[in-house]
C-alpha positions in Angstrom: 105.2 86.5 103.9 101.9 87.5 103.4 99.0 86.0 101.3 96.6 88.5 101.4 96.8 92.3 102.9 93.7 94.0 103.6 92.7 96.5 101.6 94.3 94.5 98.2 91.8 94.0 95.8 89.2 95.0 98.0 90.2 92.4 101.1 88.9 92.6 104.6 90.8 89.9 105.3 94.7 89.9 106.3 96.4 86.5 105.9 100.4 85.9 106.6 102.7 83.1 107.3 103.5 83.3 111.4 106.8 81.7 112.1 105.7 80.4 115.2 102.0 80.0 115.0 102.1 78.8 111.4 99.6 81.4 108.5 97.4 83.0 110.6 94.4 85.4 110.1 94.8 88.7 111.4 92.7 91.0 112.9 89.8 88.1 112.1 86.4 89.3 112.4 85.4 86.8 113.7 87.7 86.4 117.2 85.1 87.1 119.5 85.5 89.9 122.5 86.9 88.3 125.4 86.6 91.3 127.5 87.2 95.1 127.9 90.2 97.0 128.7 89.4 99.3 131.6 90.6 103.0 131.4 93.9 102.9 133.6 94.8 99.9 130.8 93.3 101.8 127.9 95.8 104.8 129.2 99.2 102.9 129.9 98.6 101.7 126.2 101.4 103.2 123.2 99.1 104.3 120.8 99.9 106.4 117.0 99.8 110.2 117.5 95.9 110.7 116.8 94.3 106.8 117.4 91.3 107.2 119.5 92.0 104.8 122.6 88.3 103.3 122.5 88.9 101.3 119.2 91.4 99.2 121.6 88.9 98.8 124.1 87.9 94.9 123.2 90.5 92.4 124.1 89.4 89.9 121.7 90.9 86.0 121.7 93.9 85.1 119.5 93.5 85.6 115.7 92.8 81.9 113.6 96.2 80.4 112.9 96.6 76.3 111.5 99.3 74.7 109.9 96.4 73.1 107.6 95.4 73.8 104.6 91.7 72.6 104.4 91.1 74.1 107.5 92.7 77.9 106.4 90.6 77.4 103.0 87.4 76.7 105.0 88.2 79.4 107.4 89.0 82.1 103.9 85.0 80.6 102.3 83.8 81.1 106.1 84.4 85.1 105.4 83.2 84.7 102.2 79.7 83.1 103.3 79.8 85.8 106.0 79.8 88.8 103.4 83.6 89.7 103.6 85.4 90.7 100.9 88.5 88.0 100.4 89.8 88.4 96.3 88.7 85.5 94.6 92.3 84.9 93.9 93.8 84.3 98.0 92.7 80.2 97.5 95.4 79.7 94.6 97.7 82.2 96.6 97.3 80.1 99.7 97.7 76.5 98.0 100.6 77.6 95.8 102.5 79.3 98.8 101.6 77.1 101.8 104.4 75.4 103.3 102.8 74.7 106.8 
């Protein structure tokens, strides 16, 4: 399940419930780069028809996941403070549909 898809409303967020991890962040902007892929990786890599290999370059650490609520919340008005778009809306979304 998903609580907020980017591009809905406007998001540049991407929020859904991981079944292992618990809701998780995806794609977050803020995971920093841990390092770079080097060409022979950046070539053994499936990629769509089309996608240029250098936007897989970065290696980045693992998206924000918690099984807590305050602490997804926080993480959601983190983005906001940051200037990303995240629909006014994906607070209630995520307190009505958390079951972490």
């Amino acid at each position: 399940m998903s609580f907020v898809r980017m591009g809905t409303d406007g998001s540049r967020v991407y929020i859904y419930d991981d079944i292992d991890r618990g809701p998780t962040c995806c794609f977050c902007a803020f995971a920093k780069v841990i390092r770079q892929r080097t060409d022979e990786e950046l070539a053994a890599l499936w990629l769509p028809a089309g996608a240029d290999p250098e936007h897989w370059r970065d290696v980045r650490e693992p998206d924000f996941a918690t099984r807590d609520l305050d602490a997804m919340l926080a993480h959601v008005a983190a983005h906001r403070a940051a200037g990303h778009v995240v629909p006014a809306w994906v607070d209630g979304h995520l307190r009505e549909g958390w079951t972490a």
